[in-house]
TORLO-633931 format. One record per residue (C-alpha): residue in one letter; z, y, x. Coordinates in steps of 0.5 Angstrom, whole numbers, plus 500, padded with zeros to 3 digits. Each point is the difference from the previous one (the first is absolute). Layout:
AZYX...
//
This chain:
X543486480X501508501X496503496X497508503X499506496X500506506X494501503X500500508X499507504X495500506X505503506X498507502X497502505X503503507X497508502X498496506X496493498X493498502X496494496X504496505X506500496X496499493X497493501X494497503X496496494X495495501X496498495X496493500X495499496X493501497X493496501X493502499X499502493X508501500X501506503X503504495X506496500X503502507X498508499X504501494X506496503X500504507X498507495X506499496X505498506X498507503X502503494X506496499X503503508X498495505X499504505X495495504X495496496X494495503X496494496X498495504X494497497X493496501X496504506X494500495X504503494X504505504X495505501X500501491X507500501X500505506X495505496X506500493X505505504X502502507X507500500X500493502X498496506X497493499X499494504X494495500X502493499X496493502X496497493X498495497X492499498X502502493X503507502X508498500X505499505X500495504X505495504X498504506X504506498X506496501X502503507X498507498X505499494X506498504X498507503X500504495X507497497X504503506X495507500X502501494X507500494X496497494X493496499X498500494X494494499X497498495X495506496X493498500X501494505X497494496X503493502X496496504X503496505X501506506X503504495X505494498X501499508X501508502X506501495X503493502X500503506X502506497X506498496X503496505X501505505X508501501X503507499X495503496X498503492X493498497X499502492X495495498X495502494X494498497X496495504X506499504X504496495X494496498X500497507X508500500X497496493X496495504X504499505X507498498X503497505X501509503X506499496X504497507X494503504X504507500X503504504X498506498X504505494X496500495X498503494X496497494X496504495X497496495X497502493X501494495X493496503X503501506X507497498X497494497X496498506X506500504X504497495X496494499X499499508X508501502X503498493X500492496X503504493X496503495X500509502X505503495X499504495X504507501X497504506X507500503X502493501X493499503X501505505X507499501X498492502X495501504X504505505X506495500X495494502X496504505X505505503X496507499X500506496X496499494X495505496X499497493X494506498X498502493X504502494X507502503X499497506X506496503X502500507X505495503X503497506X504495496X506504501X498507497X495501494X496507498X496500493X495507501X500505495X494503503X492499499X495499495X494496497X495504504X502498505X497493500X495501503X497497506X503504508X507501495X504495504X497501507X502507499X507498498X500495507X499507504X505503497X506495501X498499508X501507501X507500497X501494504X497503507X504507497X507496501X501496493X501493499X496495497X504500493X500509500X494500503X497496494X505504494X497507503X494497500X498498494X503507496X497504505X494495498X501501494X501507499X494502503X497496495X503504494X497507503X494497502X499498492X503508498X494501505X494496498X502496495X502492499X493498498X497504507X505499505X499497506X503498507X498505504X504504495X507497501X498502508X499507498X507501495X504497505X501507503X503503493X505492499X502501506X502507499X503499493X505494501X503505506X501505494X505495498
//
């Protein structure tokens, strides 16, 4: 296991590029009462560089989702009566996968079947990347079967909740207890890039490991890993693989965190803070 300390850099930009050439990210998620959770993703991709962000979400939802910023689109999905997506979106799904460099799924979605059926559908789509946060792994939880259903690239950022229920529904033997063997292990058996979050959040691919130095206790508070989802898509649509995608990520992520904290304080920082400091983190760590 090679352990990695140097944090990854963002390719400069050529005199002559266009949104074109710095990712199309596509956000999948929300429902009603949950429309936060993809604004804050689609907000923080903006400001980590993706140069093209749009949210797919359910059509009764879009029109909150569309009144929170104007930089980017959004696209109406078939739902269900409880306001979640719904197995009719599959075929706009497939669409968007091969319109887009990375899909981000899972803020905000809820798990109800059509959910389930839509990243099914999703992660089974061949040459593509998915970041699968939030609701998207609670489904991937209850359909453990996904595992040999995938096709996709895939990245995988639970918090400890979220990595006992993947545990229990893949794994026979108990979780351990050191942070590192867990996401190390569940990398290996499902063959992605694992984002363990919480205090000194480990990132994996099985072969490669980074422990993060970054972050702050204010930043648990709710929208935090929805953040961290929009910035790992841009990096990924801005030409980094999946493992230097999610290292940068999380510093970057983390980073941000500690500046907002300088700012606002552990006890008041919210997520929208994080979105807000990105600019600064961003500037910091190319001073190193």
């Amino acid at each position: 296991m090679q352990t990695i300390t140097q944090i990854p850099e963002l390719p400069k930009r050529a005199k002559d590029g266009h949104k074109g050439l710095f990712g199309k990210v596509c956000v999948v998620g929300g429902s009603i009462g949950m429309t936060g959770a993809p604004a804050l993703a689609g907000k923080a991709a903006l400001r980590s560089g993706a140069g093209l962000v749009r949210i797919a979400i359910p059509k009764d939802a879009l029109p909150i989702v569309a009144s929170l910023d104007p930089c980017y689109t959004t696209i109406p999905l078939p739902q269900d009566d409880s306001g979640q997506i719904s197995s009719g979106a599959s075929p706009i799904l497939i669409d968007l996968a091969a319109d887009n460099d990375v899909l981000a799924f899972g803020p905000g979605t809820g798990t109800n079947k059509g959910v389930r059926d839509v990243l099914n559908t999703v992660i089974s789509q061949p040459n593509k990347t998915v970041v699968i946060d939030a609701d998207g792994l609670n489904c991937l939880a209850k359909s453990p079967e996904w595992v040999s259903r995938k096709q996709a690239s895939v990245i995988l950022t639970p918090h400890p909740g979220e990595m006992k229920k993947l545990w229990t529904s893949l794994l026979r033997e108990p979780l351990p207890t050191d942070r590192t063997a867990q996401a190390v292990i569940l990398a290996e058996k499902t063959k992605s890039t694992v984002v363990l979050k919480g205090h000194e959040t480990v990132v994996t691919d099985s072969q490669k490991i980074y422990i993060n130095t970054t972050g702050n206790p204010g930043m648990a508070t709710a929208g935090s890993g929805d953040v961290l989802t929009g910035i790992i898509s841009a990096l990924i649509g801005q030409g980094l693989d999946n493992f230097d995608a999610s290292v940068l990520g999380v510093y970057i992520h983390g980073l941000a965190g500690n500046l907002a904290a300088e700012q606002k304080g552990q006890v008041s920082l919210i997520a929208i803070d994080i979105i807000d400091l990105l600019c600064q983190a961003f500037m910091k760590h190319a001073e190193h």
